[in-house]
N, C-alpha and C positions, 0 to 999 in steps of 0.2 A: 455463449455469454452475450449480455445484452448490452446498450451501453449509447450514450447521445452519440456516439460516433463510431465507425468501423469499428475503430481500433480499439478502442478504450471500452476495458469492465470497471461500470457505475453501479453502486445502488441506489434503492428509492424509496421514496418512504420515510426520507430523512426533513429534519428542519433546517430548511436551507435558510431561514434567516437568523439562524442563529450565529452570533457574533463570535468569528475565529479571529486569532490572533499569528499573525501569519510575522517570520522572516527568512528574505530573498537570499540566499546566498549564490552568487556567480561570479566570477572573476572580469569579465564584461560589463565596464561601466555603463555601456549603452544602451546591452538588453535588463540587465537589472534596474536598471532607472526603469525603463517603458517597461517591466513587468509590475515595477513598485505602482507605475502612474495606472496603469490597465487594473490591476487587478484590488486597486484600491479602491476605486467604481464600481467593482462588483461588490452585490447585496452583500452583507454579513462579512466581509473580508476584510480586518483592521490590518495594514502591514506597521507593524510595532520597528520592524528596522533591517540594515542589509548588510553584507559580509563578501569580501571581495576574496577569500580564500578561504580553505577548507579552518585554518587553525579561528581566522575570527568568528567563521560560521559558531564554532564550538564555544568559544570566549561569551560570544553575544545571545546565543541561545541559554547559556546557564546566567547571563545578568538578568534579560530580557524576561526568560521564562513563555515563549509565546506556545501558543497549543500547535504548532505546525512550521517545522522547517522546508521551502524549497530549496533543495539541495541540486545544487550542479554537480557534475561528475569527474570534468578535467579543470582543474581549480591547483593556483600555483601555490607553494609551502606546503598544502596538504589536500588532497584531492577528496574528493565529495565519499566516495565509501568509506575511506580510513576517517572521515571528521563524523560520517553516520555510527560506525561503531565505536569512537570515541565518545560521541554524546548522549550514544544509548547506554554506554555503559558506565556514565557516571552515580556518584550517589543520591541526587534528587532525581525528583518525578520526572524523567525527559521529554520530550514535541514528540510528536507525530513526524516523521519524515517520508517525505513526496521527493525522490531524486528525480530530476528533471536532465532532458541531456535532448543533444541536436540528434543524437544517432541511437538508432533503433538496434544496438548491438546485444548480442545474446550475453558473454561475455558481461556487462554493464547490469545485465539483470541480474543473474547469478550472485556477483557481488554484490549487487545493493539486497537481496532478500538476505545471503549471506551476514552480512553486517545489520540487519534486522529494520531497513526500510518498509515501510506498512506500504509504496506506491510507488509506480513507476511510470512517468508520461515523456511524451516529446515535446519539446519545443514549438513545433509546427503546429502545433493546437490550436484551435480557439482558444482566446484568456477566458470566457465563460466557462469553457469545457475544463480550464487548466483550474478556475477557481473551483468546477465543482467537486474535480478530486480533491484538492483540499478540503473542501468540506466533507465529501464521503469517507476521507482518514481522519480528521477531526473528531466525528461521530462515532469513529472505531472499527469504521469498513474496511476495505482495502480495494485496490485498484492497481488493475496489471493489463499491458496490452494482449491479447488472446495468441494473438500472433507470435508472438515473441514467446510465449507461454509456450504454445506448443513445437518448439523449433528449441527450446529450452528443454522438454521432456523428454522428446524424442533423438534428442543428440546424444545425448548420455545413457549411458548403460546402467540397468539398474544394480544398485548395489541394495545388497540383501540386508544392510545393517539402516536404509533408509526406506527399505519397503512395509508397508502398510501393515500395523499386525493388525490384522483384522480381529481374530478373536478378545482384542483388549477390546475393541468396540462394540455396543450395544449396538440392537437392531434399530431404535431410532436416531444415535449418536450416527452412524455410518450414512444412515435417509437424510440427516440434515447438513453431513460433511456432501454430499452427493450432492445438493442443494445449492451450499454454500457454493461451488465449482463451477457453477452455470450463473455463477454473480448476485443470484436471490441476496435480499439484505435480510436482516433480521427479524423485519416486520413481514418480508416477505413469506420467507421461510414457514413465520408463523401462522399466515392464513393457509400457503398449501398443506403444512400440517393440521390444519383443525386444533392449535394449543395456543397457550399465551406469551406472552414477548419474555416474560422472565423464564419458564421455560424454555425458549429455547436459547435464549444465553448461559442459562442453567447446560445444555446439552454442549455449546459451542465451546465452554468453556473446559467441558471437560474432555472433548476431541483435541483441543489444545492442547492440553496438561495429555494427553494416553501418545499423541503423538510427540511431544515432544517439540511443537511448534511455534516458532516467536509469534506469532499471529496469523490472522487468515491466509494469508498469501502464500504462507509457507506450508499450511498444512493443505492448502491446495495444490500447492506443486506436488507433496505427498500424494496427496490422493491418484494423480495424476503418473506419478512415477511408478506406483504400486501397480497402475490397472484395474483400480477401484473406476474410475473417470475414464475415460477415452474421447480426448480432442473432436469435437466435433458430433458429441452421441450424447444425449442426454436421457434419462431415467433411468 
């Protein structure tokens, strides 16, 4: 996977100046200020407003409506997973959610793909690097530390009701889920295939729906749990 930093899968390809509409949630008056003030300087990054626990995260995300929640993880009244699947699972259009957290725990990631976060970064970031994942979940990417991914895969035993039916998948559905798991973005995707950008959302979308997957992220842990992908080997 590729990515401005070790750790972190980015895509490319995207309009980073396009204006997201961002709110902070963290129980920390002092890092959510200096993420509001940092990441309000970077390009395209509107923060519309900030949540000092999981339940106002949820409250101000459905007044607000912004295209992308930073979601903290240990948050008092209701902690950042249980307010991500609370908010995903309301009846309007929900954010985009980016859990954000100090600690790079396996455990933390599980839960947030679990609860249907489309990203997962650390605190220790760059705010440029922190602002681009919100833009790359904005855009409908996803972004996962690699590290974590695979210490996430290989912990757990595969269970046969979440392995990979491969036969549902076509022979380029499977080339572009293969793709999608080494981080390629959508435009990427589509130049190494030789096709057009609505085809291959046309394909990603239906890798989604055969697998079963809240979004990229998760049908990349599939892929990755199946043995379709193997950490660290590409093509």
């Amino acid at each position: 996977m590729t990515g401005p930093d070790a750790g972190a899968t980015t895509a490319t390809g995207l309009d980073t100046n396009a204006p997201v509409t961002l709110l902070i949630a963290d129980d920390d008056a002092v890092t959510r200020s200096g993420l509001r003030t940092l990441l309000a300087l970077q390009p395209g990054i509107v923060v519309v407003g900030e949540a000092a626990d999981g339940v106002e995260a949820v409250e101000r995300a459905r007044r607000l409506r912004p295209d992308v929640v930073l979601m903290d993880v240990r948050m008092p009244r209701l902690d950042g997973i249980e307010a991500t699947r609370r908010l995903l699972a309301g009846p309007a259009e929900p954010p985009k959610v980016v859990v954000i957290t100090t600690f790079e725990n396996d455990g933390y990631v599980t839960a947030a793909l679990g609860a249907g976060a489309a990203g997962f970064v650390l605190k220790r970031l760059p705010v440029p690097e922190i602002a681009q994942a919100v833009r790359v979940v904005a855009a409908g990417e996803a972004i996962l530390f690699p590290a974590a991914l695979r210490r996430l895969v290989t912990a757990r035993p595969l269970d046969s009701a979440e392995a990979l039916p491969q036969a549902a998948l076509t022979v380029r559905e499977e080339e572009v889920l293969r793709l999608m798991a080494t981080g390629l973005s959508n435009p990427e995707i589509a130049r190494s295939c030789g096709v057009s950008l609505e085809t291959v959302k046309t394909h990603v979308g239906n890798v989604l729906t055969k697998l079963g997957a809240q979004n990229r992220t998760h049908a990349v842990v599939i892929a990755y749990e199946s043995g379709l992908v193997v950490p660290g080997v590409t093509g």
